[in-house]
C-alpha distance (Angstrom), angle and dihedral (degrees) to the residues before:
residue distance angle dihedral
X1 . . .
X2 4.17 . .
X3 3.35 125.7 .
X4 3.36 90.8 -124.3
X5 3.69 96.5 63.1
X6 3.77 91.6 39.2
X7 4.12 88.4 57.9
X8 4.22 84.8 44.6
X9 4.52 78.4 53.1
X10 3.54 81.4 54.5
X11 3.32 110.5 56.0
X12 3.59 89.8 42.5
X13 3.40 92.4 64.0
X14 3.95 95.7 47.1
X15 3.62 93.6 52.1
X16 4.15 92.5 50.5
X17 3.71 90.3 46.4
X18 4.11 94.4 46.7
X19 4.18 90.4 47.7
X20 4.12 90.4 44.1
X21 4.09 88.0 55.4
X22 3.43 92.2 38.9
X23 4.04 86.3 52.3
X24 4.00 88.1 42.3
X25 3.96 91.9 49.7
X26 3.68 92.0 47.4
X27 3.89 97.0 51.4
X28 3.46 79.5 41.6
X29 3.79 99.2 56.1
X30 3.52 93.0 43.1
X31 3.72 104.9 50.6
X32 3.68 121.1 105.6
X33 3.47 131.3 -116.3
X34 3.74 132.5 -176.2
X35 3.99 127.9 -126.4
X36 4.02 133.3 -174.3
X37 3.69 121.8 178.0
X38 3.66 124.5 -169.6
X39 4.15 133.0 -162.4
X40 3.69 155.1 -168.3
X41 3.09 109.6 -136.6
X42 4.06 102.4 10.4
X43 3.56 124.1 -89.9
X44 3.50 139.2 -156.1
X45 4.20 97.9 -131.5
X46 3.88 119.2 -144.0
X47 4.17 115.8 -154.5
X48 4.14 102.2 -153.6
X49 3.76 84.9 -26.4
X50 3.26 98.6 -51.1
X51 4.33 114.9 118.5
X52 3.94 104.6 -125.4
X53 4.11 88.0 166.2
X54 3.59 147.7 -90.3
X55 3.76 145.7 -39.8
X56 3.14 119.1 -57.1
X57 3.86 88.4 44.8
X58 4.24 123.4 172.8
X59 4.00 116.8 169.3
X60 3.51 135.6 123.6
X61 4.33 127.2 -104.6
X62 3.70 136.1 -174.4
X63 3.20 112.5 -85.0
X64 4.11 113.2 -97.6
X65 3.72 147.8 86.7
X66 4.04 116.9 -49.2
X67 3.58 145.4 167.4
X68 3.69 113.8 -125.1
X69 4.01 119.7 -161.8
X70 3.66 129.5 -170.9
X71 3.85 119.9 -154.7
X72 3.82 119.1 -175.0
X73 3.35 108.4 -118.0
X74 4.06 93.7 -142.4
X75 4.19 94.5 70.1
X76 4.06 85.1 -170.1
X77 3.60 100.4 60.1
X78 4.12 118.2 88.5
X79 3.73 97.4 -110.9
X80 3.41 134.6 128.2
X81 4.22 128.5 -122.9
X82 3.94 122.0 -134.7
X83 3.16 136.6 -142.6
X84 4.10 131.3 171.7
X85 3.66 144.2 152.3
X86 3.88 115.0 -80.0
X87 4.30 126.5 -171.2
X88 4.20 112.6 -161.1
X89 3.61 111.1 -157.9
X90 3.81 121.8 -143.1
X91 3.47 107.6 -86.3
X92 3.89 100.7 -4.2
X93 3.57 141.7 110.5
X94 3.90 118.4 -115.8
X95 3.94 108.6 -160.8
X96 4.17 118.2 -151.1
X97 4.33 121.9 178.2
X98 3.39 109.3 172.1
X99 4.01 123.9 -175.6
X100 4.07 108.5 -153.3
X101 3.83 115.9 -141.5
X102 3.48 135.1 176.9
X103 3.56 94.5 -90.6
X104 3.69 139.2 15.8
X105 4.24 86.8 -101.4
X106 3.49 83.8 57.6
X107 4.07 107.5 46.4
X108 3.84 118.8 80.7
X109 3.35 133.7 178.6
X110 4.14 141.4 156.2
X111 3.92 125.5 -128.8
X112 3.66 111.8 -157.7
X113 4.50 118.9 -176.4
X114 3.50 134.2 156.0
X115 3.78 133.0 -134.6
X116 4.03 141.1 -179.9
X117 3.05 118.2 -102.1
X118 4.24 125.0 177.9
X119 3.93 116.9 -103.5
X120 3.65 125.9 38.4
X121 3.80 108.3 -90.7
X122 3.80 125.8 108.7
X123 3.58 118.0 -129.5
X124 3.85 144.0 -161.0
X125 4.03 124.0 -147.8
X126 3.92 112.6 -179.2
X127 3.61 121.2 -169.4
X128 3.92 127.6 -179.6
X129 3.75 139.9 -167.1
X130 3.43 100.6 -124.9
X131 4.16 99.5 41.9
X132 3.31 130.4 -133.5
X133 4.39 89.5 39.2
X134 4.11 112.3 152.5
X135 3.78 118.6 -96.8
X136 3.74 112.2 -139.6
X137 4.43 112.9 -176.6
X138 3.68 117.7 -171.2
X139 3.73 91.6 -18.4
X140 3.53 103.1 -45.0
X141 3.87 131.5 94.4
X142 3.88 116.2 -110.0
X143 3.91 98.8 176.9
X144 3.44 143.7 -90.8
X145 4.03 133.6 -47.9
X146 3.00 135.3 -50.6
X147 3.94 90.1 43.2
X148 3.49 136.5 167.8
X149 3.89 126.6 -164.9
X150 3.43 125.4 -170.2
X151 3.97 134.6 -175.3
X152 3.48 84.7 29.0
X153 4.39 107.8 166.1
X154 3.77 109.9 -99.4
X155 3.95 113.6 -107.4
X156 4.21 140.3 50.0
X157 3.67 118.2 0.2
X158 3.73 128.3 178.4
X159 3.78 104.9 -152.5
X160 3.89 115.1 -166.7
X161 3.92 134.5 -177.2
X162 3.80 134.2 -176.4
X163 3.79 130.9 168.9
X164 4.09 128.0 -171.8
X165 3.92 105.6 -83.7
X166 3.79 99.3 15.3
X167 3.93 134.9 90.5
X168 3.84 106.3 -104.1
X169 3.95 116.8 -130.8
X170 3.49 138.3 -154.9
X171 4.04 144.5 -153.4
X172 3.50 144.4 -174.9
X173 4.02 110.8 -140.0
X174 4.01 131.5 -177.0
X175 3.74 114.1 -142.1
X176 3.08 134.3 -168.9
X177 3.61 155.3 178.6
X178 3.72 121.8 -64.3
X179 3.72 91.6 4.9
X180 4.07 138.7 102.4
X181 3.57 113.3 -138.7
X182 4.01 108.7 -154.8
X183 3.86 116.9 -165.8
X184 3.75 120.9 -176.5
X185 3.47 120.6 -163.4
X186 4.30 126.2 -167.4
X187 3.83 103.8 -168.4
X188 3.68 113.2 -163.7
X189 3.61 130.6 -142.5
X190 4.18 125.6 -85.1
X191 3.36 120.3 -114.3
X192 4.51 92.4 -102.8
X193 3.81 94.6 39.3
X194 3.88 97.8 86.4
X195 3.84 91.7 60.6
X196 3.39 112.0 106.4
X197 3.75 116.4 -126.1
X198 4.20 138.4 -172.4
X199 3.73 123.9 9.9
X200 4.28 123.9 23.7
X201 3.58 125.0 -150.1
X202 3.79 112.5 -136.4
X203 3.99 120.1 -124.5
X204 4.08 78.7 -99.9
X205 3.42 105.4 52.6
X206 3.81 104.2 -100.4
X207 3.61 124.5 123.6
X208 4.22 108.8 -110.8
X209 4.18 89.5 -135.9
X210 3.22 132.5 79.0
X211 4.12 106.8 -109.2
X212 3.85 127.9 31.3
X213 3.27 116.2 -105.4
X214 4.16 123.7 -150.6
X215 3.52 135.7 -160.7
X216 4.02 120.6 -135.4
X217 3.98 112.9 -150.4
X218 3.54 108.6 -130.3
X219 4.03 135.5 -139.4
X220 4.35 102.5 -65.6
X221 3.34 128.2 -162.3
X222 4.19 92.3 -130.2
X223 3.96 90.2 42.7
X224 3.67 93.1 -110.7
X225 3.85 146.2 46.3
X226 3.92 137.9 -102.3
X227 4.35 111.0 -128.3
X228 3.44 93.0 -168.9
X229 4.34 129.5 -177.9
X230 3.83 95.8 -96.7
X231 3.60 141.4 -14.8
X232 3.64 108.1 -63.8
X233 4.19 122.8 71.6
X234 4.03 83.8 -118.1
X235 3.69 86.3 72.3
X236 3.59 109.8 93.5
X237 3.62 129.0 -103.7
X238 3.81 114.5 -98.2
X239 3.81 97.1 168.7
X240 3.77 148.3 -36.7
X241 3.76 136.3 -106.4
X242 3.79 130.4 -154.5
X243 3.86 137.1 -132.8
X244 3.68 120.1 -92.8
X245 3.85 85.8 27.9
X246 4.07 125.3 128.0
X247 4.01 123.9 -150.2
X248 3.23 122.9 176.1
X249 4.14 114.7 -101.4
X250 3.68 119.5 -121.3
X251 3.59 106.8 168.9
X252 3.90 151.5 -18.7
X253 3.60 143.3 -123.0
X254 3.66 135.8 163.9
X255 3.91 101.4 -53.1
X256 3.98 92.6 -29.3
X257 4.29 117.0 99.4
X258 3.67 110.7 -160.9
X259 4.20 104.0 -141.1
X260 3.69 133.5 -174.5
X261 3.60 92.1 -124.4
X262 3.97 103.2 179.9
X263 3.87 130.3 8.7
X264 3.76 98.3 -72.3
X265 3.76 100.9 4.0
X266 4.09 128.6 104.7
X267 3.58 126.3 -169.2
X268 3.93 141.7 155.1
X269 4.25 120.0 -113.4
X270 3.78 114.1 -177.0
X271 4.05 111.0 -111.9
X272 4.11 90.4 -129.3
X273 3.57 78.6 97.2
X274 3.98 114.7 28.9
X275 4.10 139.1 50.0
X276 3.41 130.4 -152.1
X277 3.50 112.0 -108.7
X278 4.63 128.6 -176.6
């Protein structure tokens, strides 16, 4: 066979694949996916920026990636907006509840959608703001977050989560067959968990008790850990620590140590996976 009629092959092939994604994107683009978004207190609800209404919303969207944003409609009270990432897939219903507070430590909120997946089991995927919070399905404990379940029976499932310092939540989902059901759950803070406890840094630096304490970083499931801003896991990321390694322990809250984590630098880790050590 010539070259030249393998390169004329070629292109053939190119310009099939190009118009079937083309085709695939359009159908795609145009398919229609439902959305309902719940809140306390009501909200007006913004779609990319755009205002589609108000808590309790139901309509229907193309299909696609957006950014959904929740702005309380009473401007003088002391709560919060939202705003995060949402995917609607063709021809399903993605679920959001959101309860306001006066800060983000203080909202929560669950985000439940669907999607298609190939082969005929029903799965589970729980997420969590914190991480690692336990899993408990039907009563029983499955684990900790992130967590996926699969071959999970086809019906009613009451999935709950709880983590040290946080108010637990809890859902009822409908699986089924041939689909992943994804619930993500923000937990936010009880009302004791933002006082600070243990050891006080001085405006200088220097630890107010008598001996230095450390923390050791624990076994993780990712082979490192997050130092984050502050203590919450929507506090960015301003470095990581790994296991086996000692930092020296500034302070505590509710399932967060504060470490000096390099000469100079400060961040929080959560205590899931460290200890305080002398």
């Amino acid at each position: 066979m010539s070259k030249k009629l393998l390169f004329i092959i070629l292109i053939i092939i190119v310009v099939f694949a190009f118009v079937g994604y083309q085709f695939i994107s359009k159908m795609q683009l145009g398919a229609v996916s439902g959305l309902k978004v719940v809140s306390s207190p009501s909200a007006d609800v913004f779609l990319n920026d755009k205002l589609i209404g108000k808590t309790p919303y139901e309509g229907k969207h193309a299909a696609g990636e957006y950014v959904l944003k929740l702005i309380p409609e009473d401007t003088s009270s002391q709560v919060v907006s939202w705003q995060g990432k949402i995917v609607l897939q063709p021809s399903l219903l993605t679920y959001v509840k959101r309860e306001l507070g006066s800060s983000e430590l203080t909202s929560s909120g669950d985000m439940l959608f669907l999607e298609k997946i190939s082969g005929s089991e029903a799965q589970i995927v729980v997420l969590s703001s914190p991480d690692a919070s336990k899993v408990i399905i039907d009563g029983q404990e499955k684990g900790i977050t992130p967590l996926v379940l699969r071959d999970v029976a086809s019906g009613e499932n009451d999935v709950a989560i709880s983590s040290p310092g946080f108010v637990g939540r809890t859902v009822r989902v409908q699986t089924m067959q041939g689909y992943k059901v994804t619930v993500n759950f923000q937990m936010a803070l009880s009302g004791d968990s933002a006082l600070v406890e243990g050891v006080t840094p001085t405006p200088g630096g220097e630890i107010t008790q008598g001996d230095k304490q450390y923390v050791l970083i624990k076994d993780t499931p990712t082979g490192f850990l997050r130092v984050r801003s502050g203590p919450s896991t929507s506090a960015k990321e301003i470095g990581r620590v790994k296991p086996g390694e000692k930092s020296v322990f500034i302070e505590e809250q509710e399932g967060w140590y504060k470490i000096n984590y390099e000469e100079g630098k400060e961040g929080w880790i959560s205590n899931r996976y460290a200890e305080k050590v002398k």
